[in-house]
N, C-alpha and C positions, 0 to 999 in steps of 0.2 A: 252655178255656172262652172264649167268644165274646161282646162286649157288640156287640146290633145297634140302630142310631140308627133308631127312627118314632118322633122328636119332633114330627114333623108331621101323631101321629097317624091314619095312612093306615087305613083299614075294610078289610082284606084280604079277609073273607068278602062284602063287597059286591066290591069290586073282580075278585074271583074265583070267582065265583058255582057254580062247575063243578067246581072244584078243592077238595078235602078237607082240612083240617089246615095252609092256610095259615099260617104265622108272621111270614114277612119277603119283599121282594119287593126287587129292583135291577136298574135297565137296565143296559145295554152302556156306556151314556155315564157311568155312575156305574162301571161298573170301570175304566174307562180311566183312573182317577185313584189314583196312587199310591197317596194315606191306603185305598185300598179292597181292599189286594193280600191283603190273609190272607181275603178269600172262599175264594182258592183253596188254603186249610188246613184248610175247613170240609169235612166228611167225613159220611156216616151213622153216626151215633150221637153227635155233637159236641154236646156243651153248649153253649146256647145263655140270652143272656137279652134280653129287645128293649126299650130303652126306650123310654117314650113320652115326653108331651108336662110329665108330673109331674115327669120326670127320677129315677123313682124305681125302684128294684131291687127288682122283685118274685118274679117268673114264670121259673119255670127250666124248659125243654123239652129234650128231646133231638129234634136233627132226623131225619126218618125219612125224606127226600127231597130231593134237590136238582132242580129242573129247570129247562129250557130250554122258556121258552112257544114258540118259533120263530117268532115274531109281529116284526112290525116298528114300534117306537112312534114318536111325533113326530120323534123323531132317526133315525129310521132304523135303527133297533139294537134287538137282543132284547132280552126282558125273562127274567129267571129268578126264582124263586120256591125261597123253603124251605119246606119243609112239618114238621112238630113235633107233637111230643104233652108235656103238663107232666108233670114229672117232679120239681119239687121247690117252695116257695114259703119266701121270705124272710120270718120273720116273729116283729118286722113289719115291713116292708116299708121299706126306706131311702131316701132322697138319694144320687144315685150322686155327687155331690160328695164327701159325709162319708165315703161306705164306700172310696170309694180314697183316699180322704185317710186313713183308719183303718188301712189295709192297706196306706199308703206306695207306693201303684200309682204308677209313672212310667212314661207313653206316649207316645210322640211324637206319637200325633194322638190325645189326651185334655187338652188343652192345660187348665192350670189345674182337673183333671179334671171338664171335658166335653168333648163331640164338637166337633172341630174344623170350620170349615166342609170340606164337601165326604164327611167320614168319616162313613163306614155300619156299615162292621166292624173291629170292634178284637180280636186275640186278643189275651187275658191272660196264657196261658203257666199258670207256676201262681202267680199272683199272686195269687188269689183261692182260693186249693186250702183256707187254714183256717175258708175260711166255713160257717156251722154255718144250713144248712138245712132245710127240713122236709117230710120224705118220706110218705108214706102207712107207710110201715116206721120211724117217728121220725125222729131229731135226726140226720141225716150233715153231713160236712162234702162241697163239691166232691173232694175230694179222693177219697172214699171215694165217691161217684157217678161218677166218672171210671172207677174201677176196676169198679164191680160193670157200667158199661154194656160197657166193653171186652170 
């Protein structure tokens, strides 16, 4: 499971106008930076969750696409995009402070747990696997959404 940083609140459906089921977006210049290497762990069917600017743990998707816009932004570097559909909702909905403080999360770029400057994607591992969320099928845990998506 994957926590993705839009604390800066970004409109993905404005920003991508064309594009379907946006979730999360990153340039080239943002994976060149170490805190950003478990992008490349993120896979179709990954749980994902995106915080925004509340800092708060809500919205669980499974991503259904990774791409490469092939576009060249201000830096000169592609832009890539996840694409998602929800699949599960926290609720009600936390402080990503308290809930990894709760679950004893320790991340190197979740520093005092939040996003470190620079981190976009953090994988959890199963640090989060006994979290008790809410499915259109009831109460699962991540753990038990990991397995029925695999």
């Amino acid at each position: 499971m994957f926590l993705l940083n839009n604390t800066n609140n970004k409109n993905y459906k404005k920003s991508y106008p064309t594009e379907s089921d946006v979730i999360f977006d990153i340039t080239e210049k943002q994976l060149g930076n170490i805190k950003n290497a478990a992008w490349n762990e993120l896979r179709e069917g990954s749980i994902v969750c995106v915080v925004t600017s509340t800092r708060k743990v809500s919205t669980f998707c499974k991503v259904t696409a990774i791409k490469g816009l092939g576009d060249k932004d201000a830096d000169g570097g592609e832009t890539f995009i996840l694409c998602g559909v929800v699949i599960a909702k926290l609720m009600p909905e936390s402080n990503m402070g308290l809930l990894l403080s709760k679950f004893s999360v320790k991340h190197q770029y979740l520093t005092n747990s939040k996003f470190s400057i620079g981190s976009h994607v953090a994988e959890m591992g199963s640090d989060l696997d006994a979290l008790q969320v809410k499915t259109r099928h009831g109460l699962k845990s991540i753990s038990e959404l990991k397995e029925i998506i695999s």
